[in-house]
KERO-9514 format. One record per residue (C-alpha): x, z, y. Coordinates in steps of 0.1 Angstrom, whole numbers, plus 5000, padded with zeros to 4 digits. Each point is the difference from the previous one (the first is absolute). Layout:
# residues N
XZY...
***
This chain:
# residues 401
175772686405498550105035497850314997497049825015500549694979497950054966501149974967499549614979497150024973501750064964497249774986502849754989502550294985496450094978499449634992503749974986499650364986496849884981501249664989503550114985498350314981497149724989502449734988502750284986497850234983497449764984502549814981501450354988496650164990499349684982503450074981499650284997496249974981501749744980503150244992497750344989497849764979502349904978502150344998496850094991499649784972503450064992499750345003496550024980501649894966499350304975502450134975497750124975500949714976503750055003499050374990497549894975502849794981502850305004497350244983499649764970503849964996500550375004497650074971501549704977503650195011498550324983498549834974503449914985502350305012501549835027501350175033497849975029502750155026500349645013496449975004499850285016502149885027497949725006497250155002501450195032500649745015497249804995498450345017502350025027499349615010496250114996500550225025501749805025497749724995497050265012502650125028500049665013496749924999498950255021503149975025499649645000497249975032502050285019503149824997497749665015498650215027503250165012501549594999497149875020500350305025503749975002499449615009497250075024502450245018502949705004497749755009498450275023503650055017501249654999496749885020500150285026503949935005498949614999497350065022502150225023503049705000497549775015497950145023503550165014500249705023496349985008500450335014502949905020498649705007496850235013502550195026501249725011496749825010498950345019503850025017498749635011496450115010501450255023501949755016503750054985501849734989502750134998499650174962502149804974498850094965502750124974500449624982502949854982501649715015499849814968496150074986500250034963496349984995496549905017499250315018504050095015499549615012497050085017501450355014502849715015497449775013498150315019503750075015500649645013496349985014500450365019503249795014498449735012496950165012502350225027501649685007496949875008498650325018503249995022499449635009496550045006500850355025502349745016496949785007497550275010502950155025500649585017496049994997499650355016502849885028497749675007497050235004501450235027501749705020496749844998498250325010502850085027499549635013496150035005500350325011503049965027498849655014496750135018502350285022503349795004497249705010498850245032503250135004501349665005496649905025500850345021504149905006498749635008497550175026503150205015502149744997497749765023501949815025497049875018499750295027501350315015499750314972496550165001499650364987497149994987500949694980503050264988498050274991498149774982502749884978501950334994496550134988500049764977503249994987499650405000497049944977501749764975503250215000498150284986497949784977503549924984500850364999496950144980500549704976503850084997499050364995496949874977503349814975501850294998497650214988499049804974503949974990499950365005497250084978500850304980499950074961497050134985500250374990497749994977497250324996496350094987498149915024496049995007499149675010496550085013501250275026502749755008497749725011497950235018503250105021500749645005496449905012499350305028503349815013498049745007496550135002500350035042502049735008498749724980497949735015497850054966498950334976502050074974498350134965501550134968497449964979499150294970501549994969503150154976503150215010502849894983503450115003502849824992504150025000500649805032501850075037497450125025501849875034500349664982496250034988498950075034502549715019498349764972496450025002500450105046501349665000497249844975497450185021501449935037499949644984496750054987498650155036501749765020498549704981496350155003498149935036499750245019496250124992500449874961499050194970502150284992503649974979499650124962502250164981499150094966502050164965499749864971501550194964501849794973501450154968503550005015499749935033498250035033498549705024498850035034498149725020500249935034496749815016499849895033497749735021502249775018500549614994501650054961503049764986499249694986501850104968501650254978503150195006502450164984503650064987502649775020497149875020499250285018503650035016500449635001500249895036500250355019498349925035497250175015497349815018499350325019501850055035503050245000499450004959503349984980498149854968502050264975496650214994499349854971503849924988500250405005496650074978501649734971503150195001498750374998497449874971502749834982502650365004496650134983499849764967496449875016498749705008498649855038497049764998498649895034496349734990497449915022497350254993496549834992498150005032502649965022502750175009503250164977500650224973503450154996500450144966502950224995500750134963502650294990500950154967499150354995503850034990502949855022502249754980503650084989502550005025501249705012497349834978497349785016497149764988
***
């Protein structure tokens, strides 16, 4: 079992415990009562007339001469089965006591090796259910290809379901990977058609047939086609960072100091004031140059939506039990609706000129790497409020909500 998976509750092991002991032993004690109560009567049955009528034939005997050797011998053994009549009765409730314990003790055994034999493939069953919950399917529990009983048919049925759910896993990566694919052509589409669009107008304009060449119409249109050849560059650079992005290395880090670092970036050149507004100082397990990519592209979102002249961006901390969140507030237009998971890296084009549109893509997939969640809503008032929440703890590696 996995050191950081905790142990099943006995409570059924001390349920069968207590009902075999119950429906064992109460049957035996009744017996038992039953048994010493009539040993006991039995047992309780005096001798004293047997020893009256000996003593009356004994004198008779010497009344007429007669030997009494005979007698004698009798009356020995009428002592000696007086004796182990009194012997018995007071071994008698020992010998019922030592019977009743002896039985407690079997029944004691049998339930715990009962109990034992079936919660043997709970407990497997258990590991096998965390092996899942950790995302490895791949763990086939020790099962019988022929159950004999219930529970080695159920550890079967947990086998043939772990089967089919990374059938299903693989078939559904398959369709994220086509769905991922249509994204990016989409994105590349919007994002290629604006620059190849005024590429094509500048060759048309140098292409003119309608009069000698003029220079400054030349000029013109090698400007221009200058300008979109290096909008294509940054947004080719823009893809393969993002492809490029690496692994987190995950560390302690304090998130307030962090924040601060990432908002004096911005405090000069921002059209708006940034604040991070008072309160905790969390740290968490968590890779600082991913932290600090996430929430400069949140806020450059956040100070590029607000007017020049608007309130200031927020940023505020927020403790949880077992994780931190962070909320991003800034004055701009807002978004009609919620967003989050797929649809925040669902059609990847920016509206902004030279933007690449993989800022928030980027911020997803660094959350994501960090077993949190993205939530972008329309903050009451106006504007948006990016909530980003991360686990105190990274998640297991290669494991993600």
């Amino acid at each position: 079992m996995p050191p950081d998976l905790p142990p099943p509750p006995a409570l059924f092991r001390r349920r069968l415990l207590v009902v075999m002991l119950i429906t064992g032993l109460v049957p035996l004690v009744l017996l038992g009562f039953l048994a010493r109560q009539a040993l006991q009567e039995l047992l309780s049955v005096s001798l004293a007339p047997v020893e009256q009528v000996l003593e009356e034939l004994s004198t008779g005997l010497a009344r007429e001469g007669h030997s009494q050797a005979a007698l004698d011998e009798a009356r020995l053994n009428l002592a000696q089965a007086e004796l182990a009549r009194r012997a018995l009765a007071r071994r008698t409730p020992m010998l019922i006591a030592a019977l009743l314990l002896v039985s407690a003790t079997v029944l004691t055994a049998a339930a715990v090796l009962l109990g034992r034999a079936l919660t043997r493939p709970v407990s497997t069953l258990t590991q096998g259910m965390w092996s899942y919950a950790r995302g490895d399917l791949s763990v086939q529990l020790p099962a019988p290809d022929s159950p004999r009983d219930e529970l080695q048919f159920l550890l079967v049925q947990f086998n043939r379901m772990g089967r089919e759910l990374a059938a299903q896993r693989e078939r559904l990566k398959s369709a994220e990977q086509i769905a991922a694919w249509q994204d990016v052509a989409r994105a590349l589409a919007h994002e290629l058609r604006n620059p190849l669009t005024a590429m094509k107008l500048a060759l048309a304009r140098l292409s003119r047939a309608d009069g000698p060449p003029d220079a400054t119409r030349i000029a013109e249109s090698v400007s221009l086609l200058q300008e979109e050849v290096e909008l294509l560059m940054r947004m080719t650079r823009s893809f393969s960072d993002f492809a490029r992005l690496p692994a987190p290395r995950f560390q302690p880090v304090a998130l307030r100091p962090l924040l601060a670092e990432v908002c004096a970036l911005y405090e000069g050149t921002s059209p708006v004031p940034v604040e991070l507004q008072p309160g905790p100082e969390p740290t968490l397990s968590a890779d600082p140059d991913g932290l600090r990519r996430l929430f400069g592209n949140l806020l450059k979102n956040a100070t590029e939506a607000s007017p020049s002249g608007a309130a200031p961006v927020h940023l505020s901390i927020e403790a949880l039990p077992s994780s931190v969140r962070v909320s991003i507030r800034d004055n701009g237009g807002g978004i009609p609706q919620v967003l989050e998971g797929p649809a925040l890296t669902r059609g990847l084009f920016s509206t902004k000129p030279g933007g690449s549109g993989l800022g928030l893509p980027i911020a997803q997939k660094i959350v994501h790497e960090h077993g949190g969640t993205l939530r972008l809503e329309p903050a009451p008032g106006g504007g948006t409020l990016a909530r980003v929440e991360l686990p105190l703890s990274p998640p297991p590696a290669g494991v993600h909500p």
